[in-house]
C-alpha positions in Angstrom: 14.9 0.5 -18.0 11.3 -0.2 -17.0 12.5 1.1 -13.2 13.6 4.4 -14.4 10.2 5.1 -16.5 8.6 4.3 -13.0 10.7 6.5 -10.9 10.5 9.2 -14.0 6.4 8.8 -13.6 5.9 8.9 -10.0 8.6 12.3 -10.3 6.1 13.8 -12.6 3.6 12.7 -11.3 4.0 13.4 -7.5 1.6 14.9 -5.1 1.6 18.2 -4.6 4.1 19.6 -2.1 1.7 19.3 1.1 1.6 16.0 1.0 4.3 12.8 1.2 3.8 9.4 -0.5 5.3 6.1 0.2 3.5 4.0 -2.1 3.3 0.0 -0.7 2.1 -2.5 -3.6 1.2 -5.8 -4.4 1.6 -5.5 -7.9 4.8 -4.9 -9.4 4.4 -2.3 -12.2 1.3 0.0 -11.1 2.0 3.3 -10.7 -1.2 4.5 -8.6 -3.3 2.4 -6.8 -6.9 3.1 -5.9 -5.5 2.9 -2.5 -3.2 5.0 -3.0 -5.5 7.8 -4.4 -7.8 7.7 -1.3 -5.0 7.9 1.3 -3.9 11.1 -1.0 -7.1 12.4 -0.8 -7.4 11.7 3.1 -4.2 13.4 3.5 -4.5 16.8 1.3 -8.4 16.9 3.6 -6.8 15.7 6.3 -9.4 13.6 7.7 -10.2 10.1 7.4 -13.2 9.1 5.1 -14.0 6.3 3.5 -14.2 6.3 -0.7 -17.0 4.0 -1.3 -15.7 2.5 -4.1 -13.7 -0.4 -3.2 -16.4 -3.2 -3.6 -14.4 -4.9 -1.0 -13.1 -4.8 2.9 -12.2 -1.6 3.2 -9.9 -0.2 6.5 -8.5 3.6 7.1 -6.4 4.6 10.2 -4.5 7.7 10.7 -1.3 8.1 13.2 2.2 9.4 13.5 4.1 7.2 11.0 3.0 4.9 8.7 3.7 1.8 10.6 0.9 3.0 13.4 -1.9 4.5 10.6 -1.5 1.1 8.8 -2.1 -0.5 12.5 -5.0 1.9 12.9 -7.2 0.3 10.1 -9.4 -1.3 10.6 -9.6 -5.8 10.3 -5.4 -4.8 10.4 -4.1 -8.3 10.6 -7.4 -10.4 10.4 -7.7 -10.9 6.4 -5.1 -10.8 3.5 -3.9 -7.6 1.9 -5.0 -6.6 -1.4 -3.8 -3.2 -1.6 -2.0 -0.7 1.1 -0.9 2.7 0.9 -0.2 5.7 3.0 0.7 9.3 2.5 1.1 12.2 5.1 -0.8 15.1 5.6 -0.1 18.8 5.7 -1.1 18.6 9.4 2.6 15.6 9.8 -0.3 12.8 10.1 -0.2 9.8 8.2 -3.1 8.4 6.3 -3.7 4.6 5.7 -5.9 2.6 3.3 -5.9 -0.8 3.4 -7.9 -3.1 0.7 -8.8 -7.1 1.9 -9.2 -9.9 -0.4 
């Protein structure tokens, strides 16, 4: 049951239609990161920027599928993941934000 009300609130509560979501997290249950709002944001701009308001390591990339703007971050594969997420731009880029402990 608690899987359906999470697929029913990320249907209702999708981006809008210019931009794709795959949502990656580390804690079962949330529906939107903080991550997760900032690579929104980066995509619908479609530029890379960083939010400020983190309070920790902070890395963005952008490329051609998810796999190479998560690659693109910055510290990618130096400290552990807090928080990833990535969504896709108007422009068919994908956005990355990546959070470090």
């Amino acid at each position: 049951m608690r899987g359906f009300l999470l697929l029913l609130a990320l249907a209702l509560f999708a981006p809008p239609a210019h931009a794709e979501r795959i949502v990656v997290r580390n804690s079962p249950g949330a529906i939107v990161s903080g991550a997760q709002a900032d690579a929104d944001t980066m995509a619908s701009i479609g530029r890379l920027r960083h939010s400020g308001r983190a309070g920790c390591r902070e890395g963005i990339g952008c490329g051609s599928t998810p796999e190479a703007a998560l690659s693109n971050c910055c510290y990618w594969g130096r400290f552990p993941v807090r928080e990833k997420a990535v969504a896709r731009g108007a422009n068919g880029r994908w956005f990355a934000v990546v959070r470090y402990r």
